[in-house]
C-alpha positions as YAML, in Angstrom:
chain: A
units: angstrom
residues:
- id: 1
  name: UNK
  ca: [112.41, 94.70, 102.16]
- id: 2
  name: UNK
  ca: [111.88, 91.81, 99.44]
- id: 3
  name: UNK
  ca: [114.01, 91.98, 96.22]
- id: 4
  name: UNK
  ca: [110.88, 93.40, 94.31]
- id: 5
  name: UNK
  ca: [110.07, 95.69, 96.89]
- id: 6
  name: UNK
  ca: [113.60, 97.00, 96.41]
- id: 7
  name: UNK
  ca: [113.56, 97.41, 92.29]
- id: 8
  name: UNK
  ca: [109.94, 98.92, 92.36]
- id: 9
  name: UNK
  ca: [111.76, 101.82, 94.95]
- id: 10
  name: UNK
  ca: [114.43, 101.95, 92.31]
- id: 11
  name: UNK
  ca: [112.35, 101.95, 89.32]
- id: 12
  name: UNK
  ca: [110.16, 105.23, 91.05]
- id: 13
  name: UNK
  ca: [113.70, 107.04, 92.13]
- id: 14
  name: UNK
  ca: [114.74, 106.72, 88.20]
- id: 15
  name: UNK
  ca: [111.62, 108.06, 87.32]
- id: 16
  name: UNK
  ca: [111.35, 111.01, 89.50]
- id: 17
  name: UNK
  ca: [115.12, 111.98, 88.69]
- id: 18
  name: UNK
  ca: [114.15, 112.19, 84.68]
- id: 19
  name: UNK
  ca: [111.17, 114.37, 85.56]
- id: 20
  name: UNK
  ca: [112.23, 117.55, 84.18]
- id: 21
  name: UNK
  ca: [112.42, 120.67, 86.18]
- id: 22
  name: UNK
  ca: [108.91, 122.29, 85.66]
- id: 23
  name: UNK
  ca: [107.77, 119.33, 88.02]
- id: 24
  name: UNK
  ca: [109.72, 120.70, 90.90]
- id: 25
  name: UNK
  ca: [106.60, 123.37, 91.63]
- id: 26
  name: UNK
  ca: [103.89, 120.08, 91.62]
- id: 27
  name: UNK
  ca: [106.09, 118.29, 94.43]
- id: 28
  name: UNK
  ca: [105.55, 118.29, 97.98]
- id: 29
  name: UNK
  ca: [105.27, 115.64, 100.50]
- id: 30
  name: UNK
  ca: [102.00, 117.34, 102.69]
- id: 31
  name: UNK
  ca: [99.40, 114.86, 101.11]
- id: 32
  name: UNK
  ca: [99.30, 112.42, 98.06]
- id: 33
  name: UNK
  ca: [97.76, 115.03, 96.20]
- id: 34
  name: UNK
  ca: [95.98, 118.35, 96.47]
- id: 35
  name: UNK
  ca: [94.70, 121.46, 94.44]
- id: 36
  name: UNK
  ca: [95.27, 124.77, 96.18]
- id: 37
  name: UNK
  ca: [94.19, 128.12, 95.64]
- id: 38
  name: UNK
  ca: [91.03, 129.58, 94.79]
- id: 39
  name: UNK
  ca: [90.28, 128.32, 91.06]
- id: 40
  name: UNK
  ca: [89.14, 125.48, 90.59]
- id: 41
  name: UNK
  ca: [89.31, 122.45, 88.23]
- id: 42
  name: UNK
  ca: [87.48, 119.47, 87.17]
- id: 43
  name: UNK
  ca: [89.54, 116.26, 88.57]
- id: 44
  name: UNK
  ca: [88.18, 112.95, 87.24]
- id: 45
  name: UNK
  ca: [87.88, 110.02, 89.76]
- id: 46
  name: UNK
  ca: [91.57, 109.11, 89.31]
- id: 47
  name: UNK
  ca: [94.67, 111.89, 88.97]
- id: 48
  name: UNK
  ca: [96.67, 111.87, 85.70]
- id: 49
  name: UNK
  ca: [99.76, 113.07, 85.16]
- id: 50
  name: UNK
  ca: [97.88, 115.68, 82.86]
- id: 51
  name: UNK
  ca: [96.09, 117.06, 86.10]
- id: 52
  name: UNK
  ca: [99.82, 117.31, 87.91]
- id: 53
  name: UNK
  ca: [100.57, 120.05, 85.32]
- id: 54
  name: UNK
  ca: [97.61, 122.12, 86.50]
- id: 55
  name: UNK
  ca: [98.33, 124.95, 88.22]
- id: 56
  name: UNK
  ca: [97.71, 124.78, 92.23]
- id: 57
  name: UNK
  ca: [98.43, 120.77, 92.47]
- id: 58
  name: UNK
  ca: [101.27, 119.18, 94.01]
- id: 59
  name: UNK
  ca: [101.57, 115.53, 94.56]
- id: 60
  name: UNK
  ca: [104.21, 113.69, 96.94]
- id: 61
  name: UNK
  ca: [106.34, 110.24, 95.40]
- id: 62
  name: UNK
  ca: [103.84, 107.98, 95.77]
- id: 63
  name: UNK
  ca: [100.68, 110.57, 94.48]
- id: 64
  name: UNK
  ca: [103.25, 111.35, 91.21]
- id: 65
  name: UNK
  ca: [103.84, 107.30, 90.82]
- id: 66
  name: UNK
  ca: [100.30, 107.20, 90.96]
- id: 67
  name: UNK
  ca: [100.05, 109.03, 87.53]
- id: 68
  name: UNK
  ca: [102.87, 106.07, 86.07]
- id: 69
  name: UNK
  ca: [101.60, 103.14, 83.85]
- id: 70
  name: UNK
  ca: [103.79, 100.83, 85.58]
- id: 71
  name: UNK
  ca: [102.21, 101.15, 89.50]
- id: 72
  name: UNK
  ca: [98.73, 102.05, 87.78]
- id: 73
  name: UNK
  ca: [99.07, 97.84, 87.26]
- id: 74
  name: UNK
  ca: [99.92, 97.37, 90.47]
- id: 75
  name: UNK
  ca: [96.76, 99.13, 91.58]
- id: 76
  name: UNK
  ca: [98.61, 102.25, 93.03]
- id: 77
  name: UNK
  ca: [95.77, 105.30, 92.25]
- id: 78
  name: UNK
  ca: [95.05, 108.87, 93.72]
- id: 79
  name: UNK
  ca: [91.59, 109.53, 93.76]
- id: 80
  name: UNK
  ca: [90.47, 113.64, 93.18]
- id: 81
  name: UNK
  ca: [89.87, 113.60, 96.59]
- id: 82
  name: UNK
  ca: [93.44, 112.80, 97.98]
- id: 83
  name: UNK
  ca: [92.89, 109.02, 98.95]
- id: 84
  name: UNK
  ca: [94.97, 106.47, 97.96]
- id: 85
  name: UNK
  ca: [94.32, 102.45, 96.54]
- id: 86
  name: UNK
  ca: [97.40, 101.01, 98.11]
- id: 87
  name: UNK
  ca: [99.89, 102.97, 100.79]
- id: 88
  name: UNK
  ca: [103.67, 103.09, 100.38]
- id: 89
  name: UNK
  ca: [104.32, 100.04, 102.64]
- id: 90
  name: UNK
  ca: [102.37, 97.67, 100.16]
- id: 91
  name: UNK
  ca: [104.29, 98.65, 97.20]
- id: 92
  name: UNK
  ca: [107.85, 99.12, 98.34]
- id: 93
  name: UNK
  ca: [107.47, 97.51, 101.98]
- id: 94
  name: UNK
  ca: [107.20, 99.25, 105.61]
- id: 95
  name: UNK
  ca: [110.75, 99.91, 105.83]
- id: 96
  name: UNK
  ca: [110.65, 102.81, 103.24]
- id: 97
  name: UNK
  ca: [107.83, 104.18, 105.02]
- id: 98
  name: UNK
  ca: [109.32, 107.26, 105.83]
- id: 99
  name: UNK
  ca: [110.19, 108.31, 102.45]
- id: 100
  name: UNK
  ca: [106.66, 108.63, 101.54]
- id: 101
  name: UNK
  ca: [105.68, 110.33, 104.96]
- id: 102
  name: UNK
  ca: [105.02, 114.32, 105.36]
- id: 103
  name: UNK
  ca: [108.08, 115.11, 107.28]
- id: 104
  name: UNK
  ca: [110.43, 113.88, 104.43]
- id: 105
  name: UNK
  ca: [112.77, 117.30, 103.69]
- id: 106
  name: UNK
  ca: [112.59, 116.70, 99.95]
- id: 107
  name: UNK
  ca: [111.34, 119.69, 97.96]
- id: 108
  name: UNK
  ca: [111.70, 118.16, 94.28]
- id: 109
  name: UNK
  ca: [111.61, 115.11, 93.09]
- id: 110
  name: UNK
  ca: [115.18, 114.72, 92.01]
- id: 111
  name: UNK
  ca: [115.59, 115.36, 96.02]
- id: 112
  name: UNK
  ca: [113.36, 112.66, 96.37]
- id: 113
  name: UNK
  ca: [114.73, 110.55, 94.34]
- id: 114
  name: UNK
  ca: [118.72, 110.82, 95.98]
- id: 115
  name: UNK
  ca: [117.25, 110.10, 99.35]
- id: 116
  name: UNK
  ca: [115.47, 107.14, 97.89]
- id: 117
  name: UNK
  ca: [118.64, 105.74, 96.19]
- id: 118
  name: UNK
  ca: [120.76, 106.66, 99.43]
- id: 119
  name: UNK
  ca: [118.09, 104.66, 101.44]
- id: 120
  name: UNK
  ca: [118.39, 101.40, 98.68]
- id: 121
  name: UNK
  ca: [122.22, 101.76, 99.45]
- id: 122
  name: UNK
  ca: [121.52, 101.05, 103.13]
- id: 123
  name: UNK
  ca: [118.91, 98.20, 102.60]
- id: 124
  name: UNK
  ca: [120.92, 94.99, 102.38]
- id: 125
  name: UNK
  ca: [118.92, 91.66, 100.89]
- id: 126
  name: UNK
  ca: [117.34, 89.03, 102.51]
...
């Protein structure tokens, strides 16, 4: 894991950890993003952070960066139909891979977020 690699991971853990607890019930690390239930709403071609607030979405680390200004210019995107511009392993390398994967245990971002800072304590530079 490069140097950059390392503060982009850092830079998403801060972010998740300020994202305030109403977030907690848009979290989930099953897909990037997806709507459930049996309303339904209009998505546009890319997910916002507006459409996280909707009810029936949840988005995992990578789906919520997606909806950040800062990884939007690195190209990182959710499309309305859960598919992704660039995976995990091209923004923060393949060694964080399972942080972004379905079986992670978080259940809120702030979760999220300690494991990622508990993983950037184990990572040791180049």
């Amino acid at each position: 894991m490069t140097k950059l690699q390392r503060q982009r991971l850092k830079y998403l853990a801060d972010r998740m950890a300020k994202l305030p607890a109403s977030a907690d019930k848009h979290f989930g690390m099953r897909s990037w993003f997806e709507h459930y239930g049996d309303h339904d709403h209009h998505f546009g071609k890319r997910i916002t952070r507006r459409d996280l607030h909707k009810c029936g979405t949840a988005a995992c680390a990578i789906g919520w960066a997606a909806t950040m200004p800062f990884f939007n210019k690195l190209g990182v995107f959710v499309t309305s139909v859960s598919t992704i511009t660039k995976y995990p392993s091209q923004i923060f390398g393949y060694e964080s891979s399972y942080l972004f994967g379905p079986d992670h245990p978080a259940k809120t971002p702030k979760q999220w977020a300690k494991a990622a800072r508990e993983f950037l304590k184990q990572m040791v530079e180049p």
